[in-house]
N, C-alpha and C positions, 0 to 999 in steps of 0.2 A: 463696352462694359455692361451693358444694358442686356445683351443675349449672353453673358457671360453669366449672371444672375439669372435669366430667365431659362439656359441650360439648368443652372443649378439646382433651382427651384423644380424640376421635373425630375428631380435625382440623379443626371449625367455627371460626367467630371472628365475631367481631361486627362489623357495619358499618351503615351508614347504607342505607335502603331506595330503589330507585328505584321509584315508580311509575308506571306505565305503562294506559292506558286501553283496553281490550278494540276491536279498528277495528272499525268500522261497515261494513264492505265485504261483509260473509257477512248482515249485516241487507237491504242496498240490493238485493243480489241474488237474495235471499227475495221481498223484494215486488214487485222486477220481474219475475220468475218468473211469480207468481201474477197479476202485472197483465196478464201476454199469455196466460193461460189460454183457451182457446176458448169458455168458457162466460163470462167476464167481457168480452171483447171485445164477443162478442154484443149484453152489457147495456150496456157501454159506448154502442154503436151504437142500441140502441133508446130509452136516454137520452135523447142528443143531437137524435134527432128529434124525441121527444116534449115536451121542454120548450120546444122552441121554439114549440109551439101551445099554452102555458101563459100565461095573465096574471100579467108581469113579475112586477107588483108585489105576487101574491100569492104568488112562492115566497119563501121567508124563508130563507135559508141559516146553517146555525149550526156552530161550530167552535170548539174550547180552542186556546189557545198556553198554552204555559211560558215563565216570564220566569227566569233562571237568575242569582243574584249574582255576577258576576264583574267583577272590575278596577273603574278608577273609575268607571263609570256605574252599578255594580253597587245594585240593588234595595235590599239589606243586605249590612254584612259578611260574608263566613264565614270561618268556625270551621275550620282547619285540622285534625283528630279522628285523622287517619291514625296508625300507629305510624310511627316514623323511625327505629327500628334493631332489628336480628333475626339469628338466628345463619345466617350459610350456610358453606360449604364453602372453605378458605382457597384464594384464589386466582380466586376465581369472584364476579360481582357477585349482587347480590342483590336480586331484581326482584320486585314485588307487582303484579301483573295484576287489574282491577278492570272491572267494567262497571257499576260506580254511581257517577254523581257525588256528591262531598262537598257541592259549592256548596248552598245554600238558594235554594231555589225557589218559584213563584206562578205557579197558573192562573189565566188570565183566559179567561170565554166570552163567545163574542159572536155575536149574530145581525144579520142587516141583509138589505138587499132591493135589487133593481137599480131607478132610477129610468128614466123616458123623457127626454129631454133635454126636452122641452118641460115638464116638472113643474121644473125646474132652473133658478135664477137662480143667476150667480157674477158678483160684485163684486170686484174689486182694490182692495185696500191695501199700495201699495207691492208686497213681495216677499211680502203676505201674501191668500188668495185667501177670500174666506167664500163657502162655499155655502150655499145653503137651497132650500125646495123647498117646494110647494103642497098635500104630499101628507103634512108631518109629518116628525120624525125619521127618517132611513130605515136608523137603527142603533142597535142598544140591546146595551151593554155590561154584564155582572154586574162587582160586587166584587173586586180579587184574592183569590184564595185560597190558603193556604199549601200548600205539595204538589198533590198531584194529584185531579184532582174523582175522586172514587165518582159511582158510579150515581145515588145516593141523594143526592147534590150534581146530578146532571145532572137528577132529576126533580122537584127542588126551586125547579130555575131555570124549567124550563118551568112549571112552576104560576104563579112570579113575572110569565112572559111573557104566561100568559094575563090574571092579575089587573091588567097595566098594560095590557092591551089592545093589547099588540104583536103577539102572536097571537089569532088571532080565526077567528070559521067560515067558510070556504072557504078558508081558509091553507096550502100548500102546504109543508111543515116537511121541510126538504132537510139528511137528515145524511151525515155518512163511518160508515165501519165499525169506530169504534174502539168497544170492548166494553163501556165503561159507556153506552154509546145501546139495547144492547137484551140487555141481563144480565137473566138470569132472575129475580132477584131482586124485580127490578121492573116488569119486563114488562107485566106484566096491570094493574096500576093509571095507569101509562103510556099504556095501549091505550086504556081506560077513559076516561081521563081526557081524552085526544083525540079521542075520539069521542064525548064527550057536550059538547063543544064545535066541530064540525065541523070539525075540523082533519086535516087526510090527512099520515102518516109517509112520507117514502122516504127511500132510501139510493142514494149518489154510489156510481158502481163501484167496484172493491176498487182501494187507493192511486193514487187520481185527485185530488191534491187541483189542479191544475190547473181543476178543474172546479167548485172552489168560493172565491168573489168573496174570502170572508173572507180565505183566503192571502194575498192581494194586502194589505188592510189590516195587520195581523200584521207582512208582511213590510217595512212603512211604520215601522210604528211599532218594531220593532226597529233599526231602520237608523238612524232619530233616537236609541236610547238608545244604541247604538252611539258614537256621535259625542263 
């Protein structure tokens, strides 16, 4: 009671919080910045030539989504955690600016490989299409995981990949640039480990995911939990 008065006495009053989520507009334009840098174009450009003299079906492209609980398609409930009332200034609203969601979230990683259409058979059922192929699964999904993979989560999967034989020697292992693919932490047993199984690392230019197949999947499979 005693800081309740002694708010009041300084002219605060209590009200109800709006929260407000930090815009993404000063992010979008960090990475396009960096995407038209002279020296990632470059790499951009000697990518695009060079994987085209690559066998398809030995580059393996791999990438995490975040599945985020929200509304009714949502994953799992969340938990609403926020405070909903605080002292400001009588007369004035009272806003909490955030750049983290509350929602409960799940990584999913997934690698996969481009097929030739001649490895491809697709059957119609009704409105429903089965594909299959001569050449095996040509996608291999991890577990969800609760929050966000670690390093130590990404060099876990590739072990998994090599022991199901999704990766293997001449494998061309196509990542993006996000920082648990080559955190020091585990670098070197990474290196190790892909190279005592003939497996070659590269990396997609800096915020190009256009250039990796798995977006397109992701952004399938969102769009159905959407619905």
């Amino acid at each position: 009671m005693y800081l309740s008065r002694l708010f009041r006495a300084c002219g605060l009053s209590i009200k109800k919080i709006k929260h407000k989520q930090v815009s993404l507009l000063s992010k979008l334009y960090f990475e396009q910045k960096n995407k038209f840098m002279d020296a990632n174009v470059e790499y951009y450009v000697e990518y695009a030539q060079a994987v085209r003299e690559l066998d398809e079906k030995k580059l393996k492209y791999c990438d995490e989504s975040h599945f985020a609980s929200r509304g009714n398609h949502s994953l799992v409930i969340a938990t609403d955690v926020r405070q909903l009332r605080g002292w400001s200034k009588k007369g004035e609203p009272l806003e909490m600016i955030s750049d983290v969601s509350i929602a409960e979230s799940y990584t999913v990683t997934l690698v996969l490989f481009s097929l030739p259409l001649s490895a491809i058979s697709i059957r119609s059922h009704g409105s429903f299409h089965q594909v299959t192929s001569n050449v095996g699964a040509p996608i291999y999904v991890s577990r969800p995981r609760a929050g966000s993979n670690t390093s130590f989560d990404f060099l876990a999967f590739v072990i998994e990949l090599i022991r199901a034989k999704f990766l293997s020697a001449g494998d061309i292992f196509v990542l993006d640039n996000s920082s648990i693919h080559y955190a020091e932490d585990i670098q070197q047993v990474l290196d190790d480990v892909l190279e005592a199984n003939g497996i070659t690392m590269i990396f997609l230019p800096t915020y190009s995911p256009e250039l990796n197949p798995c977006e397109l999947v992701f952004a399938q499979v969102k769009y159905w939990l959407r619905r």
